[in-house]
Each structure stands twice: as structure tokens, then as C-alpha cells.
C-alpha positions as semicolon CSV with decimal commas, in nm:
position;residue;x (nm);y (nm);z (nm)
1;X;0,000;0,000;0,000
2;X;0,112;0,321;-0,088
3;X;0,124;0,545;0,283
4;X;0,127;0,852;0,125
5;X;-0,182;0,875;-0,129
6;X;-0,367;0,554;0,091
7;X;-0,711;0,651;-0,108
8;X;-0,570;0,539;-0,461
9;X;-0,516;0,156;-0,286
10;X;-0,870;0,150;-0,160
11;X;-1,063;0,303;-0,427
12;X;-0,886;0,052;-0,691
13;X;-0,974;-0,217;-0,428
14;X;-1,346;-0,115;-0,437
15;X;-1,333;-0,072;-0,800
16;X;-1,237;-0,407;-0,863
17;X;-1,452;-0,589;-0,575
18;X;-1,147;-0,673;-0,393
19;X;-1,334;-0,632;-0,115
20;X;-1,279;-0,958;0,128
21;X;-1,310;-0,866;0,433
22;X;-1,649;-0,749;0,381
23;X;-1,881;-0,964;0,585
24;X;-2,212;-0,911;0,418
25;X;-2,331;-0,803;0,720
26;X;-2,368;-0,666;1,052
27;X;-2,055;-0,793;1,299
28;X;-2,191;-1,005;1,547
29;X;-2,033;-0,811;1,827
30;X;-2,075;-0,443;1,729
31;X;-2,461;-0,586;1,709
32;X;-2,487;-0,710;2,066
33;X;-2,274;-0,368;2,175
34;X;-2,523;-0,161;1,967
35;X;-2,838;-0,360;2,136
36;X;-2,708;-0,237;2,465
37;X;-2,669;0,129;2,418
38;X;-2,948;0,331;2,537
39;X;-2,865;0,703;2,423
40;X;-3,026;0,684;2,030
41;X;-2,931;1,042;2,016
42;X;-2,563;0,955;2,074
43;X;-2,319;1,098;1,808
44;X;-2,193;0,826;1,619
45;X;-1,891;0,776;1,419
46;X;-1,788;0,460;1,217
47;X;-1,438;0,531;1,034
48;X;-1,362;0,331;0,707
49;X;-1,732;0,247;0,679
50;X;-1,703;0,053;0,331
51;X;-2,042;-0,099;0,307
52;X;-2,129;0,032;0,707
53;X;-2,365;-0,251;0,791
54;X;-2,287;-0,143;1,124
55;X;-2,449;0,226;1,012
56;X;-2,754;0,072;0,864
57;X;-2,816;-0,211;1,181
58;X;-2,758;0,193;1,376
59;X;-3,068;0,346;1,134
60;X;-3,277;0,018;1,198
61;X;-3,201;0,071;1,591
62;X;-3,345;0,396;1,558
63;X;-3,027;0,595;1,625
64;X;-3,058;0,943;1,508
65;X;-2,678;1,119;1,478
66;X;-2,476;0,866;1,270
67;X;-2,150;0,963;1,053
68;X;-1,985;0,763;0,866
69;X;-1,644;0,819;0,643
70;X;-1,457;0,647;0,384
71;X;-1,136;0,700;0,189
72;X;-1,246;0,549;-0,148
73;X;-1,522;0,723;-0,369
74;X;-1,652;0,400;-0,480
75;X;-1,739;0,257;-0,106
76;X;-1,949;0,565;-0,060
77;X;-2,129;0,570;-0,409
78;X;-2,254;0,220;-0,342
79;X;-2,348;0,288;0,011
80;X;-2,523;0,598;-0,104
81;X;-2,731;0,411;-0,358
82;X;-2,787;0,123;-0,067
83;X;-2,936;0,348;0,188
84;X;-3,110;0,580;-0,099
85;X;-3,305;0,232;-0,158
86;X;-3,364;0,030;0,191
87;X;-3,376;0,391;0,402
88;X;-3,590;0,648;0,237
89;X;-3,497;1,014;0,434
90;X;-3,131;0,881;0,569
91;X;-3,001;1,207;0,518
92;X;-3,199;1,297;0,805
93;X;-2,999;1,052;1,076
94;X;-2,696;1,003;0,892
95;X;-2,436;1,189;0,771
96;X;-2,170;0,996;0,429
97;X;-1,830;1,164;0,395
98;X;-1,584;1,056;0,103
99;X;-1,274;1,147;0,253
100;X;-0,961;1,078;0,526
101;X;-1,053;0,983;0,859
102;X;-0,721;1,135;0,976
103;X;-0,826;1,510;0,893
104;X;-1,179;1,486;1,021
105;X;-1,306;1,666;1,298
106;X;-1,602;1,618;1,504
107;X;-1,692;1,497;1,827
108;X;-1,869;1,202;1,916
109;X;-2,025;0,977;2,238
110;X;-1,919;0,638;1,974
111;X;-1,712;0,507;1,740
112;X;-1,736;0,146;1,623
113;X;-1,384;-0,014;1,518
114;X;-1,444;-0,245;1,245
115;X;-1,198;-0,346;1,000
116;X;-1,049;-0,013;1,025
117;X;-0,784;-0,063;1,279
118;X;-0,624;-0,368;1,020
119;X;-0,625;-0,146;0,763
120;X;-0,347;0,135;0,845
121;X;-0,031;0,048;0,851
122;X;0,137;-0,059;1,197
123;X;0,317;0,280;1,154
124;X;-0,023;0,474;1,189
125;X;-0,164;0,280;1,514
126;X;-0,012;0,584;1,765
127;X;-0,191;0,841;1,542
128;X;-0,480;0,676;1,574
129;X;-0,574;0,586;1,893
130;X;-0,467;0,984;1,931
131;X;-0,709;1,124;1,668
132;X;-0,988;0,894;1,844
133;X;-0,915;1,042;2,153
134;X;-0,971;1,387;2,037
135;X;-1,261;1,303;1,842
136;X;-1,456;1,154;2,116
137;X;-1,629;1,366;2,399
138;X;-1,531;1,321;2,765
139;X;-1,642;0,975;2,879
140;X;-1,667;0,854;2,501
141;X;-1,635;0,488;2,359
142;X;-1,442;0,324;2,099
143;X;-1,579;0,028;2,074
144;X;-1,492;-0,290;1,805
145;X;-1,350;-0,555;1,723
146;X;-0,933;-0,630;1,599
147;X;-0,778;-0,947;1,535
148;X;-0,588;-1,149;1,745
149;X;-0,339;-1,326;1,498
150;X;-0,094;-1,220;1,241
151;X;-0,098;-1,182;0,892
152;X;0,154;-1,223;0,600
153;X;0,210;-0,917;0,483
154;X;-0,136;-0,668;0,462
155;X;-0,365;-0,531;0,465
156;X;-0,495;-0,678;0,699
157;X;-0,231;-0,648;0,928
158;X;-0,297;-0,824;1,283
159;X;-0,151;-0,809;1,620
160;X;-0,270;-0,870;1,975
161;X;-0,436;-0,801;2,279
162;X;-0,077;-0,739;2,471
163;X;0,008;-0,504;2,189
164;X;-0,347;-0,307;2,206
165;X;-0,323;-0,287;2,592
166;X;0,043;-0,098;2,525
167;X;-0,118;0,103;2,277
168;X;-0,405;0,227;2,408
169;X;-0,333;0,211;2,797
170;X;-0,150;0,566;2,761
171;X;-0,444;0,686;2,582
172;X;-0,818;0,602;2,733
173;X;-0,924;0,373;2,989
174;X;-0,906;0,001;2,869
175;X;-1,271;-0,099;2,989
176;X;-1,287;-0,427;2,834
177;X;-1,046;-0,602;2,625
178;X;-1,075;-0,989;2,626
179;X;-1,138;-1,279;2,328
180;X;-1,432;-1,213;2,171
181;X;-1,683;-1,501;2,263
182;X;-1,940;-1,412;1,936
183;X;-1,717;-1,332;1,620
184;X;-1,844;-1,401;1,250
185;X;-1,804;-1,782;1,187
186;X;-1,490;-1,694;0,934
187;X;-1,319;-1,495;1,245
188;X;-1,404;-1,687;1,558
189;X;-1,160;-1,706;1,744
190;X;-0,922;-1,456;1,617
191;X;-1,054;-1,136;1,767
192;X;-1,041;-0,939;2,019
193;X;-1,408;-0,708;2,139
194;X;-1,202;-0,362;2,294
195;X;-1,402;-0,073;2,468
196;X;-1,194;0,238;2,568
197;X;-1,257;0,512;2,711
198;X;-1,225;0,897;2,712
């Protein structure tokens, strides 16, 4: 992947469907978490939405302050067309930004990690668990799921829980990170569910 123009790798990767880790889906996990958040007027965030399941399982929640951002221009053209079919008046609860999570600005009470984190390069994990800490409001979440294996080469790069606890210990309050007991069939067993705190 090229680090400095990261959008040209994902938007030929959308362009050609080369688009695996895509579960078709909702993630099993970031369902359950969603189920047990109260607050549907909670500013929420999901970073590197690609087809944002997780945004649409938000809308069908009835959670009304939802943003969601993607590097390529072709993730967001078919989510737009997606949502412009199975949720007429979306604009109203969500907001769909083409663009780099890394210059965005906002503040939010959420942020669901999925299949974001395994996307940057190693090299970019400091400067992320800073820019979620400053997008997030006092007493925030990140909340998700990461893997707990390696990977030859990457995307997806892996890691685990040992090297997330050094990460983000400095950063938030770890409030839970353990194995995650209800991963997607293809993934159980290699993730980790994380919930940190502002």
C-alpha cells in the first residue's frame, strides 16, 4: 500500500470488488454492543465504513446522529445508492463523507472499530488511537472488534491483545479487552471485542 496517497489503494480495491473482508453483514459483536446502548441520540462515528452494515443495523435501531467516512469514492457511491433504496430520508440521521478519517473533525459519544484498525499500517496505530481520543467527547467509547493473529504481509495487518493494551493504555481507559466469545463464523476465534474510554 502506498502510505502517502492511501485513497488510490482502496478506491482501486473497491473498483475491482477486492473487497474480502467485507462480511455481508452486521458484525456479530458491534450488534450485541449496539443492542445495549441506550442514548439513540448519541453521536456516532464509524471510520472506514465501506459498506457500514454497522451504520444501517444503527438506522434500523433507531439511532438518530450517525457519521460515517470512507477513503475510497466507490465505497461511498454504493453505500449511497444502498441506503437511498432500503432507508428512504437517511439524510436525516446520517451523515456519508468521502474522505480521510485522519483530517476529520467532530466529536462524538461512539465510534465502532471495524476493520479499520487492520487497515493502516502498523506505523499509523499511535496516530490513531490519538485522533480517536480527540474526536470523542469526555467519557466517550471506541468500541470494536481487531484481530488477534498475524498476517503475512497486509492489509490486513494483525496483532494482539498485549500489543493493544500498550497502545491504548497511555491513551483512554481500557474498559474491556478480552477474546471475543461471538465473532463471525470466518473470524471466531481470532478477535479481540475492545471498549476504551475517554
Amino acid at each position: 500500500m502506498n502510505l502517502k496517497n492511501p485513497g488510490h489503494f482502496w478506491e482501486s480495491r473497491w473498483q475491482n470488488r477486492l473487497i474480502g473482508w467485507d462480511l455481508g453483514a452486521v458484525s456479530p459483536p458491534l450488534a450485541a454492543y449496539i443492542d445495549q446502548w441506550e442514548n439513540l441520540d448519541a453521536a456516532v462515528l464509524v471510520p472506514g465504513c465501506g459498506n457500514a452494515y454497522e451504520a444501517e443495523y444503527l438506522l434500523k435501531r433507531g439511532f438518530t446522529n450517525v457519521t460515517v467516512i470512507d477513503i475510497a469514492p466507490s465505497a461511498v457511491v454504493c453505500l449511497r445508492d444502498r441506503l437511498d433504496s432500503d432507508f428512504p430520508n437517511w439524510q436525516k440521521h446520517l451523515t456519508l463523507i468521502t474522505g480521510d478519517f485522519f483530517e476529520h473533525r467532530g466529536r462524538y459519544d461512539l465510534i465502532l472499530e471495524q476493520t479499520f484498525f487492520c487497515a493502516l499500517d502498523p506505523s499509523w496505530r499511535p496516530t490513531y488511537a490519538q485522533h480517536m481520543h480527540q474526536l470523542l467527547k469526555p467519557g466517550g467509547k471506541l468500541a470494536g472488534v481487531m484481530f488477534d493473529r498475524d498476517f503475512e504481509g497486509g492489509p490486513p495487518y494483525g496483532g494482539c491483545a498485549t500489543d493493544y493494551k500498550t497502545l491504548f493504555e497511555g491513551v483512554f481507559t481500557v474498559k474491556i479487552l478480552e477474546p471475543c466469545h461471538n465473532s463471525a463464523g470466518p473470524r471466531m476465534g481470532s478477535e479481540v471485542f475492545v471498549v476504551l474510554e475517554k
